[in-house]
Every structure is written in structure tokens, then in C-alpha cells.
C-alpha positions in Angstrom: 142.8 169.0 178.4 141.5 172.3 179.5 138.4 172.1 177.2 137.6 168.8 178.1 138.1 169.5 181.8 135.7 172.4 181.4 133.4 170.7 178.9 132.7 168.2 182.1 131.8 170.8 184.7 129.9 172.1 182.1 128.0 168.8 181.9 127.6 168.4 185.9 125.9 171.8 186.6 123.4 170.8 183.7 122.4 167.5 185.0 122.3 168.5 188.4 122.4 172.4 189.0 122.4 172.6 192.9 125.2 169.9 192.8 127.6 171.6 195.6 131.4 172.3 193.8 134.8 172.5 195.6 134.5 175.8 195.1 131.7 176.2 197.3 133.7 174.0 200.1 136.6 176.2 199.6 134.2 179.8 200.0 132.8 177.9 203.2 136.4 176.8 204.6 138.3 180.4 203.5 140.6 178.6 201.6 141.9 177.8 198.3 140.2 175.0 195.8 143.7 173.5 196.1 143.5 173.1 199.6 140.3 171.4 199.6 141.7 168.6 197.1 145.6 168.5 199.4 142.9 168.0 202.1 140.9 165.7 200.7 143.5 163.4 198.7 145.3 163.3 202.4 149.1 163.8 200.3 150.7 166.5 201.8 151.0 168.7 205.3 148.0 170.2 206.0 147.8 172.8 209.5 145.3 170.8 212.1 143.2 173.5 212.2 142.7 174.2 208.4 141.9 170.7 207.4 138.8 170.4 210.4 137.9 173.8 208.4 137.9 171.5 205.2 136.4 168.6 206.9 133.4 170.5 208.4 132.8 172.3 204.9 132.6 168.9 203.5 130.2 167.8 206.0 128.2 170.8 206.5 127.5 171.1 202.5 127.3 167.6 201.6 129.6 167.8 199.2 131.2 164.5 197.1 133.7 164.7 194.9 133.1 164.0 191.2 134.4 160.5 190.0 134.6 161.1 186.6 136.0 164.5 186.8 138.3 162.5 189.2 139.4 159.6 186.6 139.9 162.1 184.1 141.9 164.3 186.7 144.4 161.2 187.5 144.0 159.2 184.4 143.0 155.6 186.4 139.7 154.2 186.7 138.2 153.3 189.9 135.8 151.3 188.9 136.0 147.5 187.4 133.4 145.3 186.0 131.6 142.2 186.6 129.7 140.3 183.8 127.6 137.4 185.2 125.5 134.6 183.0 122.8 135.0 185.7 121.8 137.1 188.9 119.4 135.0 189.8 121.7 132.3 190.5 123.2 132.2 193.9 126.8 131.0 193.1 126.8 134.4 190.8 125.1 136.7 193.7 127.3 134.7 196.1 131.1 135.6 193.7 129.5 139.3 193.2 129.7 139.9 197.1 133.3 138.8 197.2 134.6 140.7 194.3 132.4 143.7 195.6 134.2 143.4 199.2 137.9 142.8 197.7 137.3 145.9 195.1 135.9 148.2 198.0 139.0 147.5 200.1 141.3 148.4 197.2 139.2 151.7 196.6 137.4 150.6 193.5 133.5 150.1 193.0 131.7 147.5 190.8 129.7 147.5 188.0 127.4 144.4 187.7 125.8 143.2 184.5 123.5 140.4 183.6 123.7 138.7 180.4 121.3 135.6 180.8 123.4 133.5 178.9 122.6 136.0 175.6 125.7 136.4 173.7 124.3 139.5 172.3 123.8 141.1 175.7 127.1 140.1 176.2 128.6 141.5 173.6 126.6 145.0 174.5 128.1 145.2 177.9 131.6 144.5 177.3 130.8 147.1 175.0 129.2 149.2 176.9 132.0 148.8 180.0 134.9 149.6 177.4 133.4 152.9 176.3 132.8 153.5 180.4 136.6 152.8 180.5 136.5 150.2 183.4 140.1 149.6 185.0 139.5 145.7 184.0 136.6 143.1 183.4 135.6 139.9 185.6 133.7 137.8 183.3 131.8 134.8 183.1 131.3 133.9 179.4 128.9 132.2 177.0 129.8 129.6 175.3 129.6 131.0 172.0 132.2 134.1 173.1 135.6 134.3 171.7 138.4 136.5 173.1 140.2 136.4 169.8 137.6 137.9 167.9 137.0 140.7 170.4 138.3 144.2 169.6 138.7 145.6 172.8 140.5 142.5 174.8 144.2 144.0 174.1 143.1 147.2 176.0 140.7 146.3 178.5 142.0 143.7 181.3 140.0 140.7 182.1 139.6 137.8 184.1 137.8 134.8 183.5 135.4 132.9 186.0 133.8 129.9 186.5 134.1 128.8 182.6 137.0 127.9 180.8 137.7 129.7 177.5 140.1 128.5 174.3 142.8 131.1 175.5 146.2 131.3 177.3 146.4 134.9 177.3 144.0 135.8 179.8 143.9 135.1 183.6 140.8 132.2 184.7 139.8 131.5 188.1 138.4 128.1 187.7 136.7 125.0 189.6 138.4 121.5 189.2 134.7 120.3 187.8 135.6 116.7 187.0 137.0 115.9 190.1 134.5 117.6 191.8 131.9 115.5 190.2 133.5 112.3 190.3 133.3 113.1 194.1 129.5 113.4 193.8 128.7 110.5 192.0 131.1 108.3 193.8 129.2 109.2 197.0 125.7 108.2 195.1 127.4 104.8 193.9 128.5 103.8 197.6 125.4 104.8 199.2 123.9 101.7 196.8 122.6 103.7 194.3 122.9 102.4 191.0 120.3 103.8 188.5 121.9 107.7 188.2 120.7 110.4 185.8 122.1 113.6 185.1 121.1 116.4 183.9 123.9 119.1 183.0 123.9 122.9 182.0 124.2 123.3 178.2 125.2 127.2 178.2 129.0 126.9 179.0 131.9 124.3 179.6 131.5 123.8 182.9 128.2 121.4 182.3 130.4 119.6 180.0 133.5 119.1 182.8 131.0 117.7 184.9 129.4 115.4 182.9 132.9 113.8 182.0 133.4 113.3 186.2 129.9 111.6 186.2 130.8 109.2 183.4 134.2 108.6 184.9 132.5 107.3 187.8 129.8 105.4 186.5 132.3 103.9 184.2 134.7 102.7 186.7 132.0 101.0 188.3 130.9 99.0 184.8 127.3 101.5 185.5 125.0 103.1 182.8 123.6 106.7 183.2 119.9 106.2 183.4 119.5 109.2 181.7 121.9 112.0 180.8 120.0 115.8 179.6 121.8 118.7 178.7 119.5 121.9 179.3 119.4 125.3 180.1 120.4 125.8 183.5 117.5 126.8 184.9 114.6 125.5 187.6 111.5 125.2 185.1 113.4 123.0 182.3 115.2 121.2 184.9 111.8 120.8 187.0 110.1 119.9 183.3 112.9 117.4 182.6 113.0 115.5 185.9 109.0 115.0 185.9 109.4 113.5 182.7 112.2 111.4 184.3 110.2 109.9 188.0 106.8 109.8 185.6 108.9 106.7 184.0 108.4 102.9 184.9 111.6 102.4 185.0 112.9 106.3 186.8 116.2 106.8 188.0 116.6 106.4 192.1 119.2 109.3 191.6 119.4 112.4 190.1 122.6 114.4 189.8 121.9 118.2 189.0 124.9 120.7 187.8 123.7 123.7 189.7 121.9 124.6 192.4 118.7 126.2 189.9 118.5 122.6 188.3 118.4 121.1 192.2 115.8 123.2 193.0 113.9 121.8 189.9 114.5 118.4 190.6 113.7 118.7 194.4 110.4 120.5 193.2 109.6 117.4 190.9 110.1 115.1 192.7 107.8 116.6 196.0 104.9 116.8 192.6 105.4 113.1 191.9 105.2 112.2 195.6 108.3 110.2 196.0 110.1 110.4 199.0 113.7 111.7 199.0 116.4 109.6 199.3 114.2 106.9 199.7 112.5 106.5 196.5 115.0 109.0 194.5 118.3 110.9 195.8 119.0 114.3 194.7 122.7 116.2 194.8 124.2 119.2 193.2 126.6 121.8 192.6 126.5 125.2 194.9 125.8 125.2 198.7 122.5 127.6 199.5 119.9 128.8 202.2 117.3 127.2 201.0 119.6 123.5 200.6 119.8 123.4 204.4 115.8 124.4 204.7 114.1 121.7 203.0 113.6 118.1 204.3 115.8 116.4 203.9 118.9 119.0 203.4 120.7 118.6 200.1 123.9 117.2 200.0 125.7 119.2 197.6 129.2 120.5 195.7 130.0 123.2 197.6 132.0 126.0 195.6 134.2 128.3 197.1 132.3 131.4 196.0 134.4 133.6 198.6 138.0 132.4 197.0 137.0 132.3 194.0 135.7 136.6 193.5 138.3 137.2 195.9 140.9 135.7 193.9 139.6 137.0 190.8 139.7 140.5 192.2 143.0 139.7 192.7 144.5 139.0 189.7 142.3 141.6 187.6 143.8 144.4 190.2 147.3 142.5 189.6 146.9 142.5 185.8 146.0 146.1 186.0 149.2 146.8 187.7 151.1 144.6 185.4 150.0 144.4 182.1 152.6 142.0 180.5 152.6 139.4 183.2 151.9 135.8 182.2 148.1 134.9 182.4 147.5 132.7 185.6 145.1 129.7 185.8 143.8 129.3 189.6 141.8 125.7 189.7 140.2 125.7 192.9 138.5 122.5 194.7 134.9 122.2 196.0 133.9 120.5 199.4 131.1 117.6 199.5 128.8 118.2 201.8 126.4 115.0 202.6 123.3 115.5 203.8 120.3 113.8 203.7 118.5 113.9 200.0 122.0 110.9 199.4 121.5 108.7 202.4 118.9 106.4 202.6 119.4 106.3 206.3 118.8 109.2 207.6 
């Protein structure tokens, strides 16, 4: 332990040479380097008058204490991290920001990576955060990953968002999709829409929940999907697929979208066709935004809870940490409609 502890120190002065030590806050302070860390970890009685020496050291020289040297030190990582299918996205950005605020407050930091629904990049973070020996993992996976095949899930804790996987030893933090858009399409179908096509995310099984509430409905009410497109979840092919869609004689007077990249898409198509939303075709979606509330008409929308759902992942991965033999724990949470204009031919 003593070679490795000096091997590190070793390391630090290389990379960064005028990095200040606790040696030099403990020259500065006239006291010992054990002093500095009592005074600094806050865990035992410290005189008033020799800790504001400590404390003004600190200050006065700058000086942070090394986290890895620190980790190795105590044995625990304090960092976690977060593997997302796509930055870009807002719901992602939106969970990052909870988990972020929830790890912070539990004295952790975050490591974000983007995999762009590429299960190779995927596969090169998880790798990549095991050999940085995270505390624990908050994933949202591809469709094509596979717990059970992975070599590191036994020792590195994770949670699963947003996407179901084939596994019931691992903790999820889910959305209730179906009912969520059986809500949706209900809300078309009473607002006398009738000719309603969807176009769903083909990367993970959340697309495919979806679609099964939007058949639900339109089956309940002896109604045929205009049109029905699985495609990457994404603004250009959603905006490619839904100018194919209003270029038809016969175009759909709704379009149901499975995130808020394929809304923006559709809402974008359908302004470069010149039809007027909701008169001439509605538009809804999954995941409330800034923009949603900015255009004109507003979108009426799924809206996730984003907040809950990284908080409550945080959570559980912080919980599993703790407890590594717990039972896995499946949180399905609800989304809210939110009816706005783009759905109601009367506003």
C-alpha cells in the first residue's frame, strides 16, 4: 500500500509540479500533515484557534485535496456514473441535472457519457467507468445490451433508466409508457381526430411500449393507424418521415411523436408543407420543453417526470451501494398530459 500510495504522489508532482501538497498547508499552518487532514475531514476535536490556522493555509495556498489519493486513502469512490443514449435530448439533459443535484448532496460527483445509441460506445464506457472504479452506474441502454453477458455487472452497481432490460437483478427506474400513451391518443380520438399516425423510436423498448398504448387506443375505438414508422429517434428522420407523410393525398390529421426530437421534426414538417396546426394536422409527444411552450400553437405533450425519475435513480444506486444484496427494485412512474394547442382544433 505504501508503494502505491507513493507511486501516486509520484504521479501528481509529474503532471502538475506546482500542485500545492498538505505538506505545504501544514509548513504554512505550523502543524502536523495529520492535523491538516483531522482538520479537514472535520472527525475529531480540533483547538479553535489551530483549525482557522488550517483553514487560512487552505485558503491562502489554494490548496484541494487529491481525490484519487483520497479514494485510495478510504477505499470508497465518490464518484458515480451516468450513461445516456443522447445529450442532445432534453429528457436526458433534463434526468442528468437531477442525478447531478441528488449525487452533490450525498458528496459524490458525476461522470456523464454519451453513447448515441452505439452499442460499441457503450460498451467502451462501461468499460472505461469500471477501470475508473465508479461507486455505481446509472444507465440508459441500447437495445442490443445484455446485462448477462457483461463481465463487470457483479462488481459494478447499476441502475437502469428510462428502458426496460430482460433482467430481475438489477434496479430500473421506469415510465408506465403504455398507459402513458393510451392517455395521448385517447385525447387525439376525443378531440375528433380519427386519421392518427405514429411514428415511434426504434433504438430501445420504450418506442415499442408506446406503440402498444397507441394501438390499444385506436383499437378500442374500431380505428386504423394511418401510418405507424419506427425510426431513429431523432429530428431530421422524424422531419424526413412526416413530409413524406402531409405530402400524401390522403395525410394523417394527427401525428403522434415518441419524443420530444421526433416532435420537433414533425412540427418543422408540417410549418414546410404549410398546414396549419391543429387545424389541418395535430401534433403531440413525449417530454415537456422550452421550446414546446414557444412555438404557436404550444404542444400538448407527455410530460415525464425527469426530476423523480434521476432523483430516484440516484437513490437507489446510492442504496444499492450501501446494500449490495438487497432485492432489485422496479420504480414505474406516471407522466402528466399536458393539452395545449397543436390537439385542439379550437383554440
Amino acid at each position: 500500500m505504501h508503494t502505491l500510495w507513493s507511486f501516486v504522489i509520484v504521479f501528481i508532482k509529474c503532471y502538475n509540479p506546482s500542485m500545492t501538497s498538505i505538506k505545504d498547508v501544514a509548513k504554512a499552518a505550523g502543524v502536523s500533515t495529520a492535523t491538516v487532514s483531522r482538520v479537514l475531514a472535520n472527525n475529531a476535536p480540533i483547538k479553535p484557534e489551530t483549525r482557522e490556522r488550517v483553514l487560512k493555509a487552505v485558503s491562502d495556498l489554494n490548496y484541494r485535496p487529491n481525490l484519487i489519493a483520497r479514494s485510495l486513502r478510504i477505499q470508497k469512490s465518490t464518484k458515480i456514473g451516468l450513461v445516456v443514449s443522447d445529450i442532445r435530448n432534453p429528457f436526458f439533459t433534463a434526468i442528468g441535472r437531477a442525478v447531478e443535484d441528488t449525487a452533490h448532496q450525498n458528496g459524490y460527483s458525476v461522470l456523464m457519457c454519451n453513447t448515441d445509441e452505439d452499442p460499441d460506445k457503450e460498451e467502451m464506457y462501461l468499460k472505461l467507468l469500471y477501470d475508473e472504479n465508479v461507486a455505481g452506474v446509472i444507465f440508459s441502454p441500447t437495445q442490443q445490451f445484455n446485462i448477462s453477458s457483461q463481465t463487470y455487472d457483479q462488481k459494478m452497481p447499476f441502475v437502469i433508466i428510462d428502458r426496460s432490460i430482460d433482467s430481475k437483478n438489477v434496479d430500473m427506474v421506469l415510465l408506465d409508457n403504455v398507459t402513458a400513451a393510451y392517455e395521448l391518443t385517447e385525447h387525439l380520438i376525443a378531440n375528433g381526430y380519427k386519421k392518427l399516425a405514429g411514428i415511434f423510436g426504434d433504438a430501445s423498448t420504450t418506442g415499442q411500449e408506446r406503440s402498444k398504448g397507441f394501438h390499444k387506443s385506436l383499437k378500442e375505438h374500431d380505428l386504423s393507424p394511418a401510418a405507424v414508422h419506427f425510426i431513429a429517434p431523432r429530428i431530421q428522420p422524424a422531419y424526413e418521415t412526416c413530409m413524406s407523410l402531409l405530402g400524401q393525398p390522403n395525410r394523417p390529421d394527427a401525428i403522434f411523436t415518441s419524443n420530444s426530437l421526433q416532435t420537433a421534426g414533425a412540427y418543422q414538417a408540417a410549418r414546410d408543407s404549410k398546414l396549419k396546426v391543429p387545424q389541418d394536422v395535430a401534433i403531440v409527444g413525449f417530454d415537456d420543453t422550452i421550446w414546446g411552450t414557444l412555438v404557436d400553437p404550444p404542444v400538448t405533450v407527455i410530460e415525464q417526470p425527469t426530476e423523480e425519475i434521476g432523483r430516484t435513480a440516484t437513490e437507489l444506486l446510492f442504496k444499492r451501494i450501501q446494500e449490495p444484496d438487497r432485492s432489485p427494485k422496479t420504480v414505474i412512474l406516471k407522466g402528466s398530459l399536458i393539452a395545449r394547442g397543436s390537439s385542439l382544433k379550437g383554440e
